[in-house]
matplotlib code that plots the C-alpha trace (Angstrom):
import matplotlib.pyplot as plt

x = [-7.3, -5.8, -8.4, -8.1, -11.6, -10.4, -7.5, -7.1, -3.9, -3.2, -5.8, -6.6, -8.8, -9.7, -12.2, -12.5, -10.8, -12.4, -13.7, -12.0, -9.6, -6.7, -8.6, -9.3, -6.0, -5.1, -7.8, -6.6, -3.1, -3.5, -6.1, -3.2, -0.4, -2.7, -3.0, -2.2, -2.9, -6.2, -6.7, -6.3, -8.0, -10.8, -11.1, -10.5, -13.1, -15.8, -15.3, -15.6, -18.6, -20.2, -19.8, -20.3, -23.5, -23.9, -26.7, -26.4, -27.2, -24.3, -21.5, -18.9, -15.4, -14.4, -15.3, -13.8, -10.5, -10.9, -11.2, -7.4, -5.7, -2.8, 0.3, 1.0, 3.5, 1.6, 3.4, 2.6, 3.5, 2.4, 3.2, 6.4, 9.6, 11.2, 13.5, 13.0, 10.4, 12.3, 14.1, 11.0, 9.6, 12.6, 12.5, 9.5, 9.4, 12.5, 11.1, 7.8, 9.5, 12.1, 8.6, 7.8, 11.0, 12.7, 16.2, 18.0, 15.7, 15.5, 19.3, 19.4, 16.7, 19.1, 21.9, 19.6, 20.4, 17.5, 16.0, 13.0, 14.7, 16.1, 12.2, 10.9, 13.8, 12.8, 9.1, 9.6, 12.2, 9.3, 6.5, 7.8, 11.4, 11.0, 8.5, 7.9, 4.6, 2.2, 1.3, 2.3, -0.2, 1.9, -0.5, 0.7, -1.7, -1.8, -0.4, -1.2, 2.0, 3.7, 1.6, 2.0, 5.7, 5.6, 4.4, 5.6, 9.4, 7.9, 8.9, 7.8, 10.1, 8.3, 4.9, 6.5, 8.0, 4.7, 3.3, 5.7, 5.3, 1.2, 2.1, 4.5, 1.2, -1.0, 1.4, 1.8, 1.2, -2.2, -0.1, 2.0, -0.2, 1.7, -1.4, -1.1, -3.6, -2.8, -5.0, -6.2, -8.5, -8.6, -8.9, -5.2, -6.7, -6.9, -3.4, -2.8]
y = [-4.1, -6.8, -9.2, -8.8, -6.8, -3.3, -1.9, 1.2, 0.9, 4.4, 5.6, 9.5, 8.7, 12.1, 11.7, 14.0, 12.7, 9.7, 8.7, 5.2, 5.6, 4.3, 1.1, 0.5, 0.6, -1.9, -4.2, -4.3, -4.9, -8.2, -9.2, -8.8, -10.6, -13.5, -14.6, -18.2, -18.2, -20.5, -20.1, -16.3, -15.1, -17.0, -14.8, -11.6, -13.0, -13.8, -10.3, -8.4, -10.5, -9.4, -5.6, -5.7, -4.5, -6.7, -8.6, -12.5, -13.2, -11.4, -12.9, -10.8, -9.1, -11.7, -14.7, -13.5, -12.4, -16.5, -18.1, -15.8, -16.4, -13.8, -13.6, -10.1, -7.4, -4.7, -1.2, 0.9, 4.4, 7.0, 10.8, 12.2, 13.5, 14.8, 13.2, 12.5, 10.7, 7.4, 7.1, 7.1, 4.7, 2.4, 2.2, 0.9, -1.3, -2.7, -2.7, -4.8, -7.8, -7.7, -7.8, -10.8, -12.7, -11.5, -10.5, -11.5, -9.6, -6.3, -6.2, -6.0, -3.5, -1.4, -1.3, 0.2, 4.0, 5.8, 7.2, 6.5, 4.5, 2.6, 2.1, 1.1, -2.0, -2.5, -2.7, -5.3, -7.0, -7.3, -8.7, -9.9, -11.0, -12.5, -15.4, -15.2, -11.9, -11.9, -7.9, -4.5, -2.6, 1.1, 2.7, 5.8, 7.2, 10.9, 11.7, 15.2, 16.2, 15.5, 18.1, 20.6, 20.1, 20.8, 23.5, 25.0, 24.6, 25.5, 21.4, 20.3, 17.8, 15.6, 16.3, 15.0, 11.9, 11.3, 11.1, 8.8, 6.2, 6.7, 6.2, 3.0, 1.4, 2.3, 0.7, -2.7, -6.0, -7.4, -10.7, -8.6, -5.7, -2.7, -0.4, 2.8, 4.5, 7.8, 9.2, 12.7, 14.3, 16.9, 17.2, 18.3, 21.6, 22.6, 22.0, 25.0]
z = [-7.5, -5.2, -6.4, -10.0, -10.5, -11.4, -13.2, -10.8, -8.8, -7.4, -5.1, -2.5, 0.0, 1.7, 4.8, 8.1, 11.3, 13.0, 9.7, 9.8, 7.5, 9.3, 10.8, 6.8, 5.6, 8.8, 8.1, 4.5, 5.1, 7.6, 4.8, 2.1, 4.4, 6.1, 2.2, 3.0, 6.4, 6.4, 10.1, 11.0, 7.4, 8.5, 11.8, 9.8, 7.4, 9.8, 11.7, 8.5, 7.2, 10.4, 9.4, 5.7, 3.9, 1.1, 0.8, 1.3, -2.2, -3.5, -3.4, -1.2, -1.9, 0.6, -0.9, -3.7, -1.6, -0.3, -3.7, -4.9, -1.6, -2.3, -0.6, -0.6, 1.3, 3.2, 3.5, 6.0, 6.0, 8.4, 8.4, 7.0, 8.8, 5.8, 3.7, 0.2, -0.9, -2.3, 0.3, 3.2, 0.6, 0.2, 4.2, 4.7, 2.1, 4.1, 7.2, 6.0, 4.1, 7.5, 9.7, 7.3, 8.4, 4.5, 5.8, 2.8, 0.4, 2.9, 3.1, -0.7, -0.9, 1.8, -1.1, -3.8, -4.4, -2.7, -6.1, -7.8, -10.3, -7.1, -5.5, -8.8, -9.0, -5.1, -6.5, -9.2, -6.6, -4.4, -6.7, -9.8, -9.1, -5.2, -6.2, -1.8, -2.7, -5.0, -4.9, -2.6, -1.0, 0.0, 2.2, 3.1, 6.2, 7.3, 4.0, 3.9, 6.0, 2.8, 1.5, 4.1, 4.1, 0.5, 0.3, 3.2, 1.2, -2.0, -2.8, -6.0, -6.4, -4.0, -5.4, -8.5, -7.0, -5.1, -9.4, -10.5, -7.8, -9.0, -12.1, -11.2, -9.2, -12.6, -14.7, -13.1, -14.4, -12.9, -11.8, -9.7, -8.8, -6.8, -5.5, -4.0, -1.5, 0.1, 3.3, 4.2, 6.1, 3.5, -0.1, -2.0, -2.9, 0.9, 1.4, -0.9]

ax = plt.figure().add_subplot(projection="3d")
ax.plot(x, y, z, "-o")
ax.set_aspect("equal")
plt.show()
């Protein structure tokens, strides 16, 4: 999705504990933020080469990732404490583009109302409107305690909101791709 070869930008990965989901999502959020960084991406590169099981004669999802060089913001996002979802969304987007040394932007992100109409803005704010990232990877790891909370408070407000940021990933332009990937150890139906 990041590199232009799929259309797919809101993604459930559901893999038992141990599985390496989380050290996935890590490796794929330095690859999305070292974008221009010649020097480190070439580290990252070289490690990953190492592990990959493509044959030589293909060519590689990482020379492809070389040839883009995108600049993007990485979201991270692990668990949930409660709240409502736009708002735990909102935050760490804040939190990244501060990590990234984007004060200015972060503080006007901070003044959006914490709805989904307000993390859609913060979304085109981000890729489209900032000119500083190309694309936003939200990764939101051990995402079933969303799930659990859910349905432990009969919530279906946040199982909607959790459809319409899917839906905002599905629907963005491919020169300012938001993705979405959430992580379980279980399938949604076991959260039942």
């Amino acid at each position: 999705s990041l590199i232009g070869k799929s259309n797919d930008r809101a993604f459930a990965i559901s893999a038992p504990y141990g599985s390496g989901k989380s050290s996935a999502a890590l490796f794929w959020c330095q690859l999305l933020e070292l974008g221009k960084k010649p020097a480190e991406l070439k580290v990252l590169f070289e490690e990953a080469k190492k592990k990959s099981r493509q044959s030589e004669k293909d060519e590689s999802v990482f020379c492809q990732w070389e040839r883009r060089k995108p600049s993007g913001l990485a979201v991270p996002i692990v668990g949930f404490d409660g709240g409502s979802i736009p708002s735990v969304v909102l935050q760490a987007i804040s939190n990244s583009l501060e990590r990234n040394g984007q004060n200015a932007q972060a503080a006007k992100l901070k003044k959006l109302p914490k709805t989904m109409d307000g993390l859609k803005h913060a979304i085109e704010m981000v890729t489209v409107d900032s000119g500083k990232f190309d694309s936003l990877l939200l990764v939101w790891d051990e995402f079933g305690k969303v799930l659990e909370r859910a349905t432990l408070q009969g919530d279906g407000k946040a199982l909607l909101e959790i459809q319409i940021v899917a839906e905002i990933a599905s629907r963005s332009p491919a020169e300012a791709p938001f993705v979405f990937c959430i992580l379980m150890h279980q399938t949604f139906a076991r959260y039942s």
